[in-house]
KEVOLUM-394430 format. One line per field, with one value per residue (C-alpha): residue in one letter; x negated, y, z negated; residue number from 1. Coordinates in Angstrom, 1 decimal, decimal comma. Example, Ala and Ser with C-alpha at 12.3 -4.5 7.8 and 13.67 -1.06 7.14 Angstrom:
BEGIN
code	(A | S)
u	(-12,3 | -13,7)
v	(-4,5 | -1,1)
w	(-7,8 | -7,1)
pos	(1 | 2)
// end
This chain:
BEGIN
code	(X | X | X | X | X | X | X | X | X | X | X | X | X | X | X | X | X | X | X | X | X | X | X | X | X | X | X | X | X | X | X | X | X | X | X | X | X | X | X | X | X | X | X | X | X | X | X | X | X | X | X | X | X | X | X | X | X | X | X | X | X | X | X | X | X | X | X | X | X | X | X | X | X | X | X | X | X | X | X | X | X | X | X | X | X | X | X | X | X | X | X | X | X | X | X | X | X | X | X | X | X | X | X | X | X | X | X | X | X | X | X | X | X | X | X | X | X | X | X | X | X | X | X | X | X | X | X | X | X | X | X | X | X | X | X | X | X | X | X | X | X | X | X | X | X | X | X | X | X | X | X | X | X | X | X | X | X | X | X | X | X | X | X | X | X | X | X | X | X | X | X | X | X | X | X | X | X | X | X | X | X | X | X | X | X | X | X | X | X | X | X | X | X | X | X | X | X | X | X | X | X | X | X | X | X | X | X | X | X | X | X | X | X | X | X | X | X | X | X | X | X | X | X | X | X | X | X | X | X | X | X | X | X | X | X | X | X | X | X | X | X | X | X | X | X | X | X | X | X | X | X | X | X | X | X | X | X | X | X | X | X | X | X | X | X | X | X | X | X | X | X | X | X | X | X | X | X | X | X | X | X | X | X | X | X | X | X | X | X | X | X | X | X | X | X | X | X | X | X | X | X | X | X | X | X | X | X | X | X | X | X | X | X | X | X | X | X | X | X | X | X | X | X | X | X | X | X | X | X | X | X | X | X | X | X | X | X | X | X | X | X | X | X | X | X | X | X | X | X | X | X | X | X | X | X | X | X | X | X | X | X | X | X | X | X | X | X | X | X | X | X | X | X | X | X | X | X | X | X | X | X | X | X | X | X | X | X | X | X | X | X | X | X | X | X | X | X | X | X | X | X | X | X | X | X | X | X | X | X | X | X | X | X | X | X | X | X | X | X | X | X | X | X | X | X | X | X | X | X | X | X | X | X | X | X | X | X | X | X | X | X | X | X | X | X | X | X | X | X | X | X | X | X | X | X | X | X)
u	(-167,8 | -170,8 | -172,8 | -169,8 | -171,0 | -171,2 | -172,8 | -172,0 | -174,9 | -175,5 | -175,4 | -177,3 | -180,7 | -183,3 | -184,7 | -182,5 | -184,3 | -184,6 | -180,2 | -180,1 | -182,2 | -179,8 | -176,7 | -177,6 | -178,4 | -175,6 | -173,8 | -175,1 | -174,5 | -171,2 | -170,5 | -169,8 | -172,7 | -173,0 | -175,9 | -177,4 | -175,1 | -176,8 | -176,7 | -176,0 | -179,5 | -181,5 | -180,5 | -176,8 | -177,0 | -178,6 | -176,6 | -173,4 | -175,2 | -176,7 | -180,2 | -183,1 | -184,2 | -187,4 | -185,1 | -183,4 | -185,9 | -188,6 | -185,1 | -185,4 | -189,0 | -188,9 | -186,2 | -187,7 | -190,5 | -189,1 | -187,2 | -184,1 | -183,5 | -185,1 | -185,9 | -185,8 | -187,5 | -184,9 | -182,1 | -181,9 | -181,9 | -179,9 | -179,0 | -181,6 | -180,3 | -181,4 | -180,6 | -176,8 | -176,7 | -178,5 | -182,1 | -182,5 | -186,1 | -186,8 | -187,8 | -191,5 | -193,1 | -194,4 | -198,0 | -200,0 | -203,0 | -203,4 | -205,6 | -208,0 | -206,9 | -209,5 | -209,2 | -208,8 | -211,6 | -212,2 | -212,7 | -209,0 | -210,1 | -213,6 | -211,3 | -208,7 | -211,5 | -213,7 | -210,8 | -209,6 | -213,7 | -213,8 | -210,4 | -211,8 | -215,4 | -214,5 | -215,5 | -213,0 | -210,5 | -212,4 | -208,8 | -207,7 | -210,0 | -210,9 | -213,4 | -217,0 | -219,9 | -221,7 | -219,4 | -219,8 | -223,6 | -223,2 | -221,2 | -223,5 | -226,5 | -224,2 | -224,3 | -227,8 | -228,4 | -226,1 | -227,7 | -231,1 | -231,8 | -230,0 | -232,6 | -230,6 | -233,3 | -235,1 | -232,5 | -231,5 | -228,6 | -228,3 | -227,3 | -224,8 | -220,6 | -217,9 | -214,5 | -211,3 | -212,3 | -213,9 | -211,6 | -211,1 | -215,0 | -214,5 | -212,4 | -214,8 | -217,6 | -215,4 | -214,4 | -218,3 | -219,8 | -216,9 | -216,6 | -214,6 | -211,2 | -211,7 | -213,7 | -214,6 | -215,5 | -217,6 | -216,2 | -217,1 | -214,9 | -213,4 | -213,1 | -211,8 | -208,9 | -209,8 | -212,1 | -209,4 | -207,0 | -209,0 | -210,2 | -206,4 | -206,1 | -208,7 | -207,2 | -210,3 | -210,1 | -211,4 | -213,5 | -214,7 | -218,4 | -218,8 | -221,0 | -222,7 | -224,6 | -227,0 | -224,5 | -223,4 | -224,7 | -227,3 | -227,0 | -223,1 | -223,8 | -226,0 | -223,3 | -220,6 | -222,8 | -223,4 | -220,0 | -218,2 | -220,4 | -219,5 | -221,4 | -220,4 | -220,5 | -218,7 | -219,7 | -220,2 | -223,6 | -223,5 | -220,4 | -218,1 | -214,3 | -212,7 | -215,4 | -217,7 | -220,6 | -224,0 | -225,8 | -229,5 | -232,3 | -233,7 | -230,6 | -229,8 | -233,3 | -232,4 | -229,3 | -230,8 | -233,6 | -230,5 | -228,8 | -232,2 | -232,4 | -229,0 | -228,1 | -225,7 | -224,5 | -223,7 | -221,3 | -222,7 | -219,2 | -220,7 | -217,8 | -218,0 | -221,6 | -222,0 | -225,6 | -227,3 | -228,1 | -229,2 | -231,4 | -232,2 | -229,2 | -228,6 | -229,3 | -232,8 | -233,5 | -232,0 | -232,3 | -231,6 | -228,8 | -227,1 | -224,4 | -223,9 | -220,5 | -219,5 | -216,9 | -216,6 | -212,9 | -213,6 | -216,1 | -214,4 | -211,2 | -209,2 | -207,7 | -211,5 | -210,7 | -214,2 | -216,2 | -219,4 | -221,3 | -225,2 | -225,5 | -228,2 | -230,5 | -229,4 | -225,3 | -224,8 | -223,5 | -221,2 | -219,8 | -219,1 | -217,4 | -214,6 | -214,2 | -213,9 | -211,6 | -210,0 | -208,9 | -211,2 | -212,9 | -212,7 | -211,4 | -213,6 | -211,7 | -212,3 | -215,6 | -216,4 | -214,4 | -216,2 | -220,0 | -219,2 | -217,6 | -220,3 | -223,3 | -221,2 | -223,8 | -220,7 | -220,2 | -222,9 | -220,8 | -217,6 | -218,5 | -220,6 | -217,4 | -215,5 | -217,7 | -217,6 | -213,4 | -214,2 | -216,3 | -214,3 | -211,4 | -213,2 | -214,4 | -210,6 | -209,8 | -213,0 | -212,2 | -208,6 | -209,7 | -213,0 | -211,8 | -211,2 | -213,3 | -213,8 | -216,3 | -217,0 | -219,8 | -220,3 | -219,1 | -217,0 | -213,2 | -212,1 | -212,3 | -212,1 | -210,4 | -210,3 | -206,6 | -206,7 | -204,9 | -201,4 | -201,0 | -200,8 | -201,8 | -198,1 | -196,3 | -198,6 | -197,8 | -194,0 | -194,2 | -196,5 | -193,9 | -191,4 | -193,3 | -193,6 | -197,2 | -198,0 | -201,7 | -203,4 | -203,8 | -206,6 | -204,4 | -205,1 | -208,3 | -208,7 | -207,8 | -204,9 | -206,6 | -209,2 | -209,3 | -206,8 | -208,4 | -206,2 | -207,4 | -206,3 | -207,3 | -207,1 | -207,6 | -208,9 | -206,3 | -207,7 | -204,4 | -202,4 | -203,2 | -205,4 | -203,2 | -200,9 | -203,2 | -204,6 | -201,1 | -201,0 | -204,1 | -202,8 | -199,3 | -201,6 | -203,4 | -200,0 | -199,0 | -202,6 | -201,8 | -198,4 | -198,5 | -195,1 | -194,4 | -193,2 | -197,4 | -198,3 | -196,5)
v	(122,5 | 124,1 | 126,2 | 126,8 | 123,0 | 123,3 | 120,5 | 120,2 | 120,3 | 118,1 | 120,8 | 119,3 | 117,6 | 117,2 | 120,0 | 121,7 | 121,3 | 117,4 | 117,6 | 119,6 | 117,1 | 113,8 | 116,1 | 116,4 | 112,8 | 111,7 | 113,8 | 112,2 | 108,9 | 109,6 | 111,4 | 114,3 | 116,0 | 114,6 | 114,6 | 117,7 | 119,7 | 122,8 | 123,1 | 126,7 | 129,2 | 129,4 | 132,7 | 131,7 | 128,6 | 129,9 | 132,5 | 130,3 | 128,1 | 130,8 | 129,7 | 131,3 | 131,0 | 129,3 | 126,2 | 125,9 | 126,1 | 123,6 | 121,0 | 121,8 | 121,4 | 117,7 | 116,8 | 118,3 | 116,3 | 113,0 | 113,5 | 114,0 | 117,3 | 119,3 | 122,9 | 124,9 | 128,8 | 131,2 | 128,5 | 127,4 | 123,6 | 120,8 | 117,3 | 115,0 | 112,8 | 109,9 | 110,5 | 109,3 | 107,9 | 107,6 | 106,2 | 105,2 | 106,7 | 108,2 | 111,7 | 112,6 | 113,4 | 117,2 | 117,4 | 118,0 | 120,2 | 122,1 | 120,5 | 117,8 | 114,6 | 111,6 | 108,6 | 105,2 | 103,3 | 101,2 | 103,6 | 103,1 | 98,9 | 100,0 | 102,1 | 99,7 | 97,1 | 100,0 | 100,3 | 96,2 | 95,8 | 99,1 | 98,4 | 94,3 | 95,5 | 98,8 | 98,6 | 97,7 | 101,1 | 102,7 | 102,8 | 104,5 | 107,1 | 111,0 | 111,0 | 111,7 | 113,3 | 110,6 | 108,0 | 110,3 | 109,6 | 106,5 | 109,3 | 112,0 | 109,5 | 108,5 | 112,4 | 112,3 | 109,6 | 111,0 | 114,6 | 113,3 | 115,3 | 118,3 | 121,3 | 122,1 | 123,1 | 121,3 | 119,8 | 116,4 | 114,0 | 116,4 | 119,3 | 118,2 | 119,3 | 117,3 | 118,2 | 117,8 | 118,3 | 121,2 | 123,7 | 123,0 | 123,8 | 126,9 | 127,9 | 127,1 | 128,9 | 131,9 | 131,3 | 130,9 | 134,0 | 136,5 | 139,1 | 142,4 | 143,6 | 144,0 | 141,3 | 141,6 | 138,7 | 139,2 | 136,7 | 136,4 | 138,4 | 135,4 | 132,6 | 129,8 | 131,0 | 128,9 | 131,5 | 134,0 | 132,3 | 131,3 | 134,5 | 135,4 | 133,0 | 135,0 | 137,8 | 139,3 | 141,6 | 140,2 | 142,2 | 140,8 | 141,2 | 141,3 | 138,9 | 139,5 | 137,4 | 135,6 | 135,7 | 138,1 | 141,7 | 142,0 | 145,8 | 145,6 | 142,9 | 145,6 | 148,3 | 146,6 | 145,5 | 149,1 | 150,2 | 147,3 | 146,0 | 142,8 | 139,6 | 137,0 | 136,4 | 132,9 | 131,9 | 128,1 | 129,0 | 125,4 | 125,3 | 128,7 | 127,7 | 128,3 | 129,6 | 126,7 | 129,2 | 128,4 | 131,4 | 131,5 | 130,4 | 134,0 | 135,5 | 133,0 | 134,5 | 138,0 | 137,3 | 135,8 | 139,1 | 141,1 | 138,9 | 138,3 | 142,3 | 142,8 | 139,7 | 138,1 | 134,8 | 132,7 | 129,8 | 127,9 | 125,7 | 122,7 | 120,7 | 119,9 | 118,7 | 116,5 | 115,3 | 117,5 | 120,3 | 123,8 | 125,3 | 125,4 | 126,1 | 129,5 | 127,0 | 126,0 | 129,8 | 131,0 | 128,8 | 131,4 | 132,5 | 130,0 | 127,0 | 124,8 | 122,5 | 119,4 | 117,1 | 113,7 | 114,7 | 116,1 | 113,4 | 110,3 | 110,3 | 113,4 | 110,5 | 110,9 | 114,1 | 114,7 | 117,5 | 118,4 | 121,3 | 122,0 | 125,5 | 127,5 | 127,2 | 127,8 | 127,9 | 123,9 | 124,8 | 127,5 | 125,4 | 122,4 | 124,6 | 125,7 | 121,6 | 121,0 | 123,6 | 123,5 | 119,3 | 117,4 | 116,3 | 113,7 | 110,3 | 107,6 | 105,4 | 107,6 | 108,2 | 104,8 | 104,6 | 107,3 | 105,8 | 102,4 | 103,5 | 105,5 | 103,0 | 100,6 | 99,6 | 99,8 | 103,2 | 104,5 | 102,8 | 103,9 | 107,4 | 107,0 | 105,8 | 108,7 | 111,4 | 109,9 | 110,1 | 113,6 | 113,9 | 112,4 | 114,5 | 117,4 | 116,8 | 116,2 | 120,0 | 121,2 | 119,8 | 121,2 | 124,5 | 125,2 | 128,0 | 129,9 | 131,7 | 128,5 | 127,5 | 124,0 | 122,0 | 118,2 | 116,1 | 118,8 | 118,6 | 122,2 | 124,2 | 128,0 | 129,8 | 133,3 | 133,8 | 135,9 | 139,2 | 139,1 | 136,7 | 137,8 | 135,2 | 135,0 | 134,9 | 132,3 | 130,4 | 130,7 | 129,4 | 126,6 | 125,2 | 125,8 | 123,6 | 121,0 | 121,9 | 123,1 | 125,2 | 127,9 | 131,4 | 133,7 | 135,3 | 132,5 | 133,1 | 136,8 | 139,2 | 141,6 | 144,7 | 143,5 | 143,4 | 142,0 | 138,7 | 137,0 | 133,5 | 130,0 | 126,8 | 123,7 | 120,8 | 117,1 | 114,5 | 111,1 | 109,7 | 109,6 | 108,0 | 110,0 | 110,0 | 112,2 | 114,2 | 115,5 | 116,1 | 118,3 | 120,2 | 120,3 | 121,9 | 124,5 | 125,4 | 125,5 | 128,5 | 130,2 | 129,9 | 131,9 | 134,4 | 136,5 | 138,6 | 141,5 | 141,0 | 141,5 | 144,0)
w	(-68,6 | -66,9 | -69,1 | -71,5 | -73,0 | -76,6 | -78,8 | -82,8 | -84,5 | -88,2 | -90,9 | -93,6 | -93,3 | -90,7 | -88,3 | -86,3 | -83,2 | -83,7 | -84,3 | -81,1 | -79,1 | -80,6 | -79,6 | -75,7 | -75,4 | -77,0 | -75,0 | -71,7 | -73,2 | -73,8 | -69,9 | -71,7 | -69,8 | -66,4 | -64,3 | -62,2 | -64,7 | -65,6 | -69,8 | -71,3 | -71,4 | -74,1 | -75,3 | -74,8 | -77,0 | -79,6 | -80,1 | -80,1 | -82,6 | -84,9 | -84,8 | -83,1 | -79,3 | -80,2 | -81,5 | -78,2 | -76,2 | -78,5 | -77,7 | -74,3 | -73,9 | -75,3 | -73,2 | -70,0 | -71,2 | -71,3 | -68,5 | -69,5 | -68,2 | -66,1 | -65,8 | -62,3 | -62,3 | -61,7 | -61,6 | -65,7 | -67,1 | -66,1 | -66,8 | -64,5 | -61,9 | -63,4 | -66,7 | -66,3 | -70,1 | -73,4 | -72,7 | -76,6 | -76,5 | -79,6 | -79,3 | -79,4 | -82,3 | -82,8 | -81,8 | -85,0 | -83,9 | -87,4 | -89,3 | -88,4 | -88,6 | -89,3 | -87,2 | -89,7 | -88,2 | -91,2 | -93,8 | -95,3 | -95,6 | -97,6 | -99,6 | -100,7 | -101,6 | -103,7 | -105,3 | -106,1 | -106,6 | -109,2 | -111,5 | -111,7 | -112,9 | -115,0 | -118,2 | -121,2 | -122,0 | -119,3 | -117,4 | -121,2 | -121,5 | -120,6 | -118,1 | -119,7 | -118,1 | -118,1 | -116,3 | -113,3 | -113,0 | -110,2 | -108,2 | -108,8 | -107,4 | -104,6 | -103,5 | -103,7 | -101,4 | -99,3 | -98,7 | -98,7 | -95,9 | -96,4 | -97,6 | -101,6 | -102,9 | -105,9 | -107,6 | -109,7 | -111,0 | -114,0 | -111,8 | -109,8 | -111,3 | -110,3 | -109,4 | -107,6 | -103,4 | -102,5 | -102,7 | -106,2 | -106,4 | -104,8 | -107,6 | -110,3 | -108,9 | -108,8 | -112,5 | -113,3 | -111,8 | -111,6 | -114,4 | -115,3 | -114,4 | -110,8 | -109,5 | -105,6 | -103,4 | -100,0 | -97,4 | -93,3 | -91,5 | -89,9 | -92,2 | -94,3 | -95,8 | -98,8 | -100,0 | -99,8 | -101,6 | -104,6 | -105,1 | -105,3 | -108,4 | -110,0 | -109,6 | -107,5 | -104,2 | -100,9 | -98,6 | -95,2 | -93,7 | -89,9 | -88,1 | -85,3 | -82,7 | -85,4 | -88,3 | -91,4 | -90,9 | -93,1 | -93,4 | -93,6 | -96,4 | -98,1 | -97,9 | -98,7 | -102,4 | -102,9 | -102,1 | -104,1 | -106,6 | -105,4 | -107,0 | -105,3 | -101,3 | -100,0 | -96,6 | -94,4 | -92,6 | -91,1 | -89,7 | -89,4 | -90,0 | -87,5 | -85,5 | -85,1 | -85,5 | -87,3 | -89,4 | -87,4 | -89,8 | -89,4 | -90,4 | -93,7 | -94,7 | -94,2 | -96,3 | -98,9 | -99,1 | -99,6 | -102,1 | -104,1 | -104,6 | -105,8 | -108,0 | -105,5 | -105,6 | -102,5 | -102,4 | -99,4 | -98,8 | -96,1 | -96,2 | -92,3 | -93,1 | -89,8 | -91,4 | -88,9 | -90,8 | -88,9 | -91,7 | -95,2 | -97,5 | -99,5 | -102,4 | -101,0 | -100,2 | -103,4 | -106,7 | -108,7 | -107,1 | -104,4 | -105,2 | -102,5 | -102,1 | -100,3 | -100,6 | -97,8 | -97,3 | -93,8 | -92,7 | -94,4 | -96,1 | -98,0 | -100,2 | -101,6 | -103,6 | -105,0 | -104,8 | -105,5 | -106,8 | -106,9 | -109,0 | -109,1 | -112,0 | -115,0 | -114,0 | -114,5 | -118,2 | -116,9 | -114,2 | -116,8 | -119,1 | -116,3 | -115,1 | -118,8 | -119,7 | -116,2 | -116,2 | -118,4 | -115,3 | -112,5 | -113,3 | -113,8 | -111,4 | -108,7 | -108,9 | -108,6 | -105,7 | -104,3 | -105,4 | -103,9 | -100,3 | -99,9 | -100,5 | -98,8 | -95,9 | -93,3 | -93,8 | -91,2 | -88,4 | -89,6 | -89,3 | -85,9 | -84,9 | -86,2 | -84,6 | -81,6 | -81,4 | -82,5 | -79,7 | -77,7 | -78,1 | -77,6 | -74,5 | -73,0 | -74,7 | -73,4 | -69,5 | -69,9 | -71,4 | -70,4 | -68,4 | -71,2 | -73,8 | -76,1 | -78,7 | -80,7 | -82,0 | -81,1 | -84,1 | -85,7 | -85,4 | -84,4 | -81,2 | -81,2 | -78,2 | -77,6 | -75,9 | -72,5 | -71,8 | -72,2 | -74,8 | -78,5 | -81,2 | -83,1 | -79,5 | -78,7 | -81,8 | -81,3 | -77,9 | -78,8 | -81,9 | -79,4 | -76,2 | -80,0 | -80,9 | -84,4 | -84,3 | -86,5 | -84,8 | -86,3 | -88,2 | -90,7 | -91,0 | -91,2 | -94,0 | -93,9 | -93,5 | -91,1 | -87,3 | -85,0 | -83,9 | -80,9 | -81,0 | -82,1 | -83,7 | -82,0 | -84,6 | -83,4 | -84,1 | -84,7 | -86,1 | -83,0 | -79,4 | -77,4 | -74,4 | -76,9 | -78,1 | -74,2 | -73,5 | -76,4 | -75,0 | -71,4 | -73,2 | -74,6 | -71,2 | -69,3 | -72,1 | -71,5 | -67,9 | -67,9 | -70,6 | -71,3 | -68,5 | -70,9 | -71,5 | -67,8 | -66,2)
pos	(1 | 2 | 3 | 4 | 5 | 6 | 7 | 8 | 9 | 10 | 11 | 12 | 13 | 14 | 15 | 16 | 17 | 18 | 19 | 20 | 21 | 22 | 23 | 24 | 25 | 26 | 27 | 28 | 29 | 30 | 31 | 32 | 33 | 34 | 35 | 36 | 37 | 38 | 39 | 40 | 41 | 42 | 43 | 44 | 45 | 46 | 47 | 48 | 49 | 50 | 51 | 52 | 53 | 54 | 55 | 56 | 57 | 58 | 59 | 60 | 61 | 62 | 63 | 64 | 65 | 66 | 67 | 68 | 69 | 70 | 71 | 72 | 73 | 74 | 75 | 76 | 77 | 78 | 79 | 80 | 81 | 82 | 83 | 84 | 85 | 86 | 87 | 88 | 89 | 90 | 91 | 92 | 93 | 94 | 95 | 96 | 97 | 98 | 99 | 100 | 101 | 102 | 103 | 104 | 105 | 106 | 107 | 108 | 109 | 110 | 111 | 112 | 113 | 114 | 115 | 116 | 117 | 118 | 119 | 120 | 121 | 122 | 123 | 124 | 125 | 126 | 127 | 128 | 129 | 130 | 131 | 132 | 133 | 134 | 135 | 136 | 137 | 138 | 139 | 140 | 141 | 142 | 143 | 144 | 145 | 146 | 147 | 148 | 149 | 150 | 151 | 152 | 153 | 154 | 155 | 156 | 157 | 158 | 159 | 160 | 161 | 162 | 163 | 164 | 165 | 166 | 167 | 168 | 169 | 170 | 171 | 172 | 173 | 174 | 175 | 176 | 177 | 178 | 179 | 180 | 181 | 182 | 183 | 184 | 185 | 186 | 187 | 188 | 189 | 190 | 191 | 192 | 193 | 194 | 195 | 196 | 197 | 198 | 199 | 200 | 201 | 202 | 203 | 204 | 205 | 206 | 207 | 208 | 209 | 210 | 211 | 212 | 213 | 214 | 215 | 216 | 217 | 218 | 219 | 220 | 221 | 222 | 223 | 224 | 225 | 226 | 227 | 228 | 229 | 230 | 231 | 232 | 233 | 234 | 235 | 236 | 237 | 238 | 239 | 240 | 241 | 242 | 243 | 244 | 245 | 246 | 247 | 248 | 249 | 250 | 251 | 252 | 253 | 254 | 255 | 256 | 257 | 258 | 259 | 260 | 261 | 262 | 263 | 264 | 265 | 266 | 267 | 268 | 269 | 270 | 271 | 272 | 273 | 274 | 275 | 276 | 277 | 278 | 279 | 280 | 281 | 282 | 283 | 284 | 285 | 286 | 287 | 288 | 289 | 290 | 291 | 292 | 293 | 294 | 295 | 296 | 297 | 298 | 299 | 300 | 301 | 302 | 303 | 304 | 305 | 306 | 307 | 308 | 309 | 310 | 311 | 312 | 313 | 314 | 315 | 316 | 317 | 318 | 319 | 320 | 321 | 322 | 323 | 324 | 325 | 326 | 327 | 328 | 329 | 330 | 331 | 332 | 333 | 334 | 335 | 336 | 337 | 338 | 339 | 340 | 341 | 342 | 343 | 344 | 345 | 346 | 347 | 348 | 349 | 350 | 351 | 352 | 353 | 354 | 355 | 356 | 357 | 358 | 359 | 360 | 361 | 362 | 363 | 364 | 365 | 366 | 367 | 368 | 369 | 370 | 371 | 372 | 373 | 374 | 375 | 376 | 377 | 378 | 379 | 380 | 381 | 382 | 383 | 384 | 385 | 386 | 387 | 388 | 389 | 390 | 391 | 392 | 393 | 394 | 395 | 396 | 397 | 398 | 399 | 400 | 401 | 402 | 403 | 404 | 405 | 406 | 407 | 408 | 409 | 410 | 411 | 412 | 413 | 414 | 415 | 416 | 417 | 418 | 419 | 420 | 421 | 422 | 423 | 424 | 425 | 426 | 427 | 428 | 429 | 430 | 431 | 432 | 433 | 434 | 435 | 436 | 437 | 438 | 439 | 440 | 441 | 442 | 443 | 444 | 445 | 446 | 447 | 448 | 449 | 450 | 451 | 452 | 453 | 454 | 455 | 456 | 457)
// end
């Protein structure tokens, strides 16, 4: 049989690499691949089985993995010597590094009870009614007491616009301030990719604004106002996604000179507020002309889907007429929920506890990767890493899914007619064991270690 082996892989259902990993077991199981037998190259295989390289060899990789098979440089893969029959160990799961991923560390439990404690206590036909503005207000003060030390600005329970998560936010600010037939929205040059597809919904162009050590170019800012007549500029000045990076205190106020003197609005999106705020808010240094956004889906749970809005004066009505017109609002059920998990008097712990998995984690992809140029804040769930020479971000991304880890490359988080940005996104996953997770991390710096040779030579 040699390399002419030839497994039959399930046509319907399932992925193809997960069909392709059954097959070879089975096949030892069944002596029809014996051990030290070498199994058909990746090229080879995939060719005889019509689907791409990258299948194979993602197959491959798990099995090398477990110890099934084992790979030899220069010699190909073969059946391991101790690997005479079926092992019945499931195949690993793919190593989810995309998004973050919050640890359960009690937060699911406060949940469920907010949610037995709210339906029991509701009023009667609350559960039958449209959500009005005012059976928001316990959520609205619930915010409140939870950005008490945030710098917003002068602001009350009035002032505050519910809505579905922050993203849907996002949208509603765009439907408040944009106007015209050709709308254009400033965004970083490297950034939540959010803001770019919101302002796709509205129908609005997208034009990015380079940073550089201390944040947005001021003067780029300027020119890109004059050139674009652009009225609306979305930006995370706490927290950079995917970056990590902060915009100085120095710099937020040179922004906001140049936004004051041409009428432009900034969203300030903080929904990676980790409590610890670097400076004021565009909405503290511009209450006239900056909304700031939250929502506790990155900090607590994303089953909370509420998001809130602080306009600037004045834009409370305009906001409330796109939530109204938009879905009627939030419902009543859970924004209770939302008010009593977060005045629950556990919920400090729970997300002490949280940040300090998050910071845990980090520090096993910072020891692994710390070689390389890398950048992350304590108590945020991301780490930004620059990739080295010879490694392009969608070859690196292809030979990640295929070594069975899923990541975001730059490409993401940059618009199509900006600059090439080689870099990834590493995301903190809290759900799965943390011996998983480093060996997810340790997969990655093996691939920064040996880039293509095609790449070197």
């Amino acid at each position: 049989m040699g390399t002419n082996w030839q497994p039959l892989l399930a046509t319907t259902g399932g992925a193809k690499y997960k069909a392709l990993v059954d097959c070879v077991r089975n096949a030892i199981a069944e002596g029809e691949l014996e051990p030290e037998q070498k199994l058909p190259p990746v090229r080879d295989l995939a060719y005889r089985l019509e689907i791409t390289p990258g299948t194979v060899a993602r197959a491959y990789s798990i099995l090398v993995e477990d110890g099934t098979l084992t790979a030899e440089v220069g010699r190909g893969t073969f059946v391991s010597k101790s690997k005479s029959g079926y092992n019945n160990q499931s195949w690993p799961d793919v190593i989810d590094l995309v998004s973050p991923r919050i640890p359960n560390l009690g937060q699911e439990e406060l949940i469920r009870e907010a949610t037995r404690k709210v339906a029991l206590e509701l009023s009667p036909n609350a559960l039958m009614q449209y959500p009005k503005r005012e059976s928001n207000l316990p959520a609205r003060k619930a915010f409140m007491q939870w950005m008490k030390d945030v710098s917003i600005g002068q602001y009350t329970v009035d002032d505050i616009v519910i809505s579905h998560g922050g993203q849907n936010a996002i949208l509603h600010v765009m439907q408040s301030v944009l106007r015209g037939n050709d709308p254009v929205v400033l965004v970083d040059e490297v950034t939540f990719s959010g803001f770019r597809k919101a302002a796709e919904l509205c129908r609005a162009k997208v034009v990015g604004v380079p940073w550089d050590g201390e944040g947005p170019s001021p003067d780029a800012l300027e020119e890109l106002i004059q050139s674009t007549g652009a009225k609306l500029y979305c930006t995370s000045p706490e927290i950079n996604n995917p970056t990590t990076r902060a915009t100085s205190a120095r710099r937020r106020h040179e922004i906001a000179d140049v936004a004051r003197r041409y009428g432009l609005h900034i969203l300030d999106d903080d929904c990676y507020h980790t409590g610890q705020p670097v400076a004021e808010s565009y909405r503290a240094l511009l209450p006239e002309l900056g909304w700031y956004i939250n929502s506790p889906s990155k900090l607590v749970s994303p089953a909370l889907r509420v998001g809130f809005t602080v306009p600037p004066n004045g834009w409370v009505g305009e906001m409330l007429r796109s939530v109204q017109f938009s879905h009627f609002g939030v419902s009543c059920l859970l924004t209770e929920v939302f008010a009593s998990v977060m005045l629950n008097p556990k919920l400090p712990g729970i997300i002490s506890q949280v940040q300090n998995r998050i910071n845990s984690d980090l520090r096993i992809a910072v020891n692994h990767l710390g070689g390389y140029a890398i950048r992350w804040r304590s108590n945020v769930p991301l780490l930004w890493l620059e990739l080295p020479q010879g490694w392009r971000a969608p070859a690196f991304a292809q030979a990640a899914e295929a070594a069975g880890i899923e990541l975001k490359t730059a490409d993401e988080f940059t618009l199509r007619d900006g600059r090439t940005v080689h870099a990834i996104r590493l995301a903190m996953n809290g759900q799965i064991d943390q011996a998983r997770f480093e060996e997810g991390v340790a997969t990655v710096r093996r691939l920064l270690d040996n880039p293509p040779r095609s790449f070197t030579t």
